[in-house]
C-alpha positions as CSV (number, residue, x, y, z in Angstrom):
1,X,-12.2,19.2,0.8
2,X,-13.9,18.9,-2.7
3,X,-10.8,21.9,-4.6
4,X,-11.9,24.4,-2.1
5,X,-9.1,25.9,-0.4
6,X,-9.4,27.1,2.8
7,X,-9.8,31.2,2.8
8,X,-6.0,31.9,4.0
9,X,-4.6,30.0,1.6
10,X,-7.1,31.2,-1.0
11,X,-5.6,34.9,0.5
12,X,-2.1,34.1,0.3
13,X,-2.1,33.1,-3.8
14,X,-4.2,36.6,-3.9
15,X,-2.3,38.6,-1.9
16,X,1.0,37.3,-4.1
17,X,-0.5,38.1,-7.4
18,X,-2.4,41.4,-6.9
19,X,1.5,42.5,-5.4
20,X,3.0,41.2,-7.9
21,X,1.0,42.9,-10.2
22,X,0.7,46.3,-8.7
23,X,5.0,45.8,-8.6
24,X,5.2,45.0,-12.4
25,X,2.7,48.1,-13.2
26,X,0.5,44.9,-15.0
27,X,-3.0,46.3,-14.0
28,X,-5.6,48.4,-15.1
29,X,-9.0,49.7,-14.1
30,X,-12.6,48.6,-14.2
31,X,-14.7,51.5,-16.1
32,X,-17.4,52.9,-13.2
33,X,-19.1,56.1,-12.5
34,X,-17.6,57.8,-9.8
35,X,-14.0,56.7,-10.2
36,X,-12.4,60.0,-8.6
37,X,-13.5,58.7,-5.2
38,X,-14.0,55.0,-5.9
39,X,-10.5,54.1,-7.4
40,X,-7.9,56.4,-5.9
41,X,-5.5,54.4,-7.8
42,X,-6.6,55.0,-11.1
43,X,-6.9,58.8,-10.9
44,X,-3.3,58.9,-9.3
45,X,-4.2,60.0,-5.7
46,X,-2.7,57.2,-4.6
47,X,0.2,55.1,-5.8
48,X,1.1,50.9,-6.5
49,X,3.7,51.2,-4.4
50,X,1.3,52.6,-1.9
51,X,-1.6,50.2,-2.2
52,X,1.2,47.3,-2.4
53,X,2.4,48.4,0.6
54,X,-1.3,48.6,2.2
55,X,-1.7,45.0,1.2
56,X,1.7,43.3,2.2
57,X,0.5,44.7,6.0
58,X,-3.1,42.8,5.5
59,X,-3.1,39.5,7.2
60,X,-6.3,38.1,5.6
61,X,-8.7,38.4,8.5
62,X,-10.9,41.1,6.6
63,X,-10.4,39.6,3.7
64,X,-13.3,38.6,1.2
65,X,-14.2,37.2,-2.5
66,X,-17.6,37.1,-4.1
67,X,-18.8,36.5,-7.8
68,X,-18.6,39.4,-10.4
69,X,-21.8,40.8,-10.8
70,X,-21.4,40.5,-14.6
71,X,-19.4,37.8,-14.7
72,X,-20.3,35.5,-12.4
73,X,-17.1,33.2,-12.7
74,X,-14.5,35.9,-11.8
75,X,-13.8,35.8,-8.0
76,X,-14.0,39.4,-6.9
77,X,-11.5,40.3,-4.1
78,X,-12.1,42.4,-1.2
79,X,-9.2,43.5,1.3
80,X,-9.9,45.9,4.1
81,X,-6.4,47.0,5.9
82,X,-5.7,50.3,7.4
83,X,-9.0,51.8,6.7
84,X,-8.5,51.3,2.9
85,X,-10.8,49.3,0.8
86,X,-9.4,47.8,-2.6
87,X,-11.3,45.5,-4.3
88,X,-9.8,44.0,-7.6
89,X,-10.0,40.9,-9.5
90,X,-7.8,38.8,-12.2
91,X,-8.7,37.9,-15.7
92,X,-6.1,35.4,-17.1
93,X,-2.4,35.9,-16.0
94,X,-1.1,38.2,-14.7
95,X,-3.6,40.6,-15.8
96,X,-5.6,41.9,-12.6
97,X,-8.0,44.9,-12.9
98,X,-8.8,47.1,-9.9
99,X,-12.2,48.3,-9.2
100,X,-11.4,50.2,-6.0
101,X,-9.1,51.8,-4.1
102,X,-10.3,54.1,-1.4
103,X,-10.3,55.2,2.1
């Protein structure tokens, strides 16, 4: 298979460390315009124990990783569950940086 794992695993290490994360309040926030409606988390609106909960339901069907724009070799993850969108990815370890959290 060449290292490439096959997207649910991929999702299952993902979904592990962005929980673990958002449990141990290791995260922080991408700087962007529009971050009172774009990142929910970061303004407070919403809580980790709230978006950790949002992604502990998520089975990985809507699931999704791309390049950073600037960066191009940071995987960018994408999970849609419930109607939320919360996109995030992880520089080093444990350090995972949300860019999105919203509805």
């Amino acid at each position: 298979m060449g290292g490439v794992l096959p997207i649910q695993s991929k999702y299952k290490g993902v979904k592990r460390a962005v929980m673990s994360a958002l449990r141990s309040g290791k995260f922080q926030h991408e700087a962007r315009a529009g971050i009172n409606v774009k990142n929910l988390l970061a303004t407070g609106q919403v809580t980790a124990e709230f978006v950790e909960a949002l992604i502990a339901r998520s089975d990985g069907t809507q699931y999704s990783s791309s390049p950073h724009h600037h960066a191009p070799s940071v995987d960018v993850h994408i999970i849609l569950t419930g109607g939320w969108y919360v996109k995030f990815y992880f520089v080093g370890d444990p350090e995972t940086v949300f860019i999105s959290v919203h509805q």
